[in-house]
C-alpha positions, 0 to 999 in steps of 0.5 A: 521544504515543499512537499506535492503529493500525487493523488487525492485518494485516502491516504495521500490526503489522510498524509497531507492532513498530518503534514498541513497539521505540523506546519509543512507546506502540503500540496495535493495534486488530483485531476477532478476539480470538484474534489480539489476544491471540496478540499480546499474550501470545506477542508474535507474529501467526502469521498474517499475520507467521509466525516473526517475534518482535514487541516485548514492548511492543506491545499490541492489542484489539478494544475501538474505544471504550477504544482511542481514548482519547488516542490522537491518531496514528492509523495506518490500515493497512486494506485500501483498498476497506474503509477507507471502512466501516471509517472510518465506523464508527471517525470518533465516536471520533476525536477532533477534531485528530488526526493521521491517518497512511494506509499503505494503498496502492490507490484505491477503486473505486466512487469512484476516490478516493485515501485521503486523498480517501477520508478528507476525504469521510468525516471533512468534519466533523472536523478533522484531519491528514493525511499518507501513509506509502509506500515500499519496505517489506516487513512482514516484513523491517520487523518484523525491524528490518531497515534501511528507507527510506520517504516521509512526505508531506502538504499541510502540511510542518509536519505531515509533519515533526513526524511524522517526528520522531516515527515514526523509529526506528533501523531505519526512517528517514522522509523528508518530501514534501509531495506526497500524490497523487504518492506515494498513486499511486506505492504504488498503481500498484506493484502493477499493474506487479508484477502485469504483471512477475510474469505475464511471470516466469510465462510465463519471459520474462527478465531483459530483460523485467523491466527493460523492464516496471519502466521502461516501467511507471513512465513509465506511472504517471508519465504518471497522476501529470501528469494529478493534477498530481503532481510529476514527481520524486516517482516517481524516489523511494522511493513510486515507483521504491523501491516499484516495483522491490521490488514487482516483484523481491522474493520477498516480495510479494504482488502479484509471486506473484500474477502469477506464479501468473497465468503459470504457468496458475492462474486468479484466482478460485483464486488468491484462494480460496487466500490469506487476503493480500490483493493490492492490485494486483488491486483498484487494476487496475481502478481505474487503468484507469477512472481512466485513461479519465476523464483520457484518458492511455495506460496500456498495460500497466493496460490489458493487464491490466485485460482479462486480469484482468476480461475474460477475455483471454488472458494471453499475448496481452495481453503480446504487445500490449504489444511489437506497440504501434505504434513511437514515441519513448521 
């Protein structure tokens, strides 16, 4: 079984690394050429993965049509606001029946789409199989073949374990769920509360308060995942808390900097001028926020941040409402 991954950035490359390294046969498909052949002449991606060596056996290539061909796993790892143009660019390629795996995690703006709503709508005339990679995964550490855990889920179980038997590899072991929005929300949601753990870090609030934001923060994306009738224990797992706490700690991600480049002073627009990474929480921010008026559920710390991040408001105040919120039970 071939596999095609859609996009060169960490992840996806990290993914084909892992892959290549078991002996699949791994293809990427990016659209800059000098990246396609850094990757598979000197086996690296000094972009996007620095000092990270990458298997001799991965290839990639700008050619869509050539890449395509019996190439039945496809892995989608772009960027969630893009995946919609991209797809329809990519779906008269695809051919009918494929497996289609999305790790992107976010929720598209416009629509307030999940991916694997994204991708139902797009491809409504192509029949195919979808299912959802998530879980606590840095992309550098993952093509270093360090030992890692993550979630694989889609509606159909026979889907989502013949794709695990597939995908694991002995550095990455693959769980199955059959849970889509659960884990779809547990990826996304992440990295707003990283965001808001990153800005209290800015601001030099503690440990305390870290801990406070992780926990207070996934009973937030709990209370979403009960209005989308996902399953509560979903988000005691890797896509929820095994994401949230390495999204919020670790030194590695993106979303976590970002906010504590917000707290030491530094402005947005700075911040992402100065980045060619893209730090997905700013975009799903202002999603979960719309999402959470069209269901009518308190998300505070979303909420905080949305004003912070789009209207303008001060970033110490928005924490200070966090702690001032009337008293009530946990």
């Amino acid at each position: 079984m071939k596999i095609l991954i859609l996009g060169t950035g960490a992840f996806g490359t990290a993914l084909g690394s892992s892959f290549a390294s078991k002996g699949l046969n791994v293809l990427l498909l990016g659209r800059k050429k000098e990246l396609t052949e850094e990757i598979n002449t000197q086996h690296r991606n000094s972009k996007y993965l620095p000092n990270v060596s990458l298997s001799a056996k991965l290839q990639a290539t700008t050619d869509i049509a050539e890449a395509f061909k019996g190439r039945k796993i496809i892995i989608s790892a772009l960027p969630s606001q893009k995946t919609r143009e991209t797809l329809e660019k990519y779906k008269q390629y695809l051919e009918p029946n494929s497996y289609i795996v999305c790790v992107s995690k976010g929720i598209e703006q416009e629509s307030l789409y999940f991916m694997s709503q994204v991708f139902e709508e797009v491809l409504k005339d192509i029949p195919f199989k979808y299912a959802i990679l998530s879980g606590p995964s840095f992309a550098a550490e993952l093509a270093k073949e360090l030992p890692t855990y993550v979630v694989l889920a889609s509606k159909e179980e026979e889907t989502a374990c013949f794709l695990q038997e597939i995908l694991n590899t002995p550095s990455l072991r693959v769980y199955t769920s059959t849970d889509v929005l659960g884990v779809e929300l547990g990826g996304a949601g992440k990295n707003v509360i990283a965001l808001v753990a990153g800005c209290s870090e800015g601001l030099s609030y503690g440990l305390n308060t870290q801990a406070a934001i992780i926990t207070r923060g996934l009973a937030e994306l709990a209370r979403m995942g009960k209005c989308l009738n996902a399953k509560q224990e979903t988000f005691a797992g890797l896509s929820g808390l095994g994401d949230l706490s390495l999204t919020c700690t670790g030194n590695l991600s993106r979303n976590r900097s970002v906010g504590i480049r917000l707290g030491q002073g530094e402005t947005l627009e700075q911040i992402m001028q100065s980045t060619h990474s893209v730090a997905e929480g700013v975009h799903t921010c202002l999603s979960l926020y719309h999402l959470s008026l069209k269901y009518e559920v308190e998300l505070p710390m979303t909420r905080e941040l949305y004003k912070v991040l789009y209207e303008k408001q001060e970033l110490a105040l928005g924490l200070q409402n966090l702690w001032q919120r009337k008293l009530r039970p946990e």
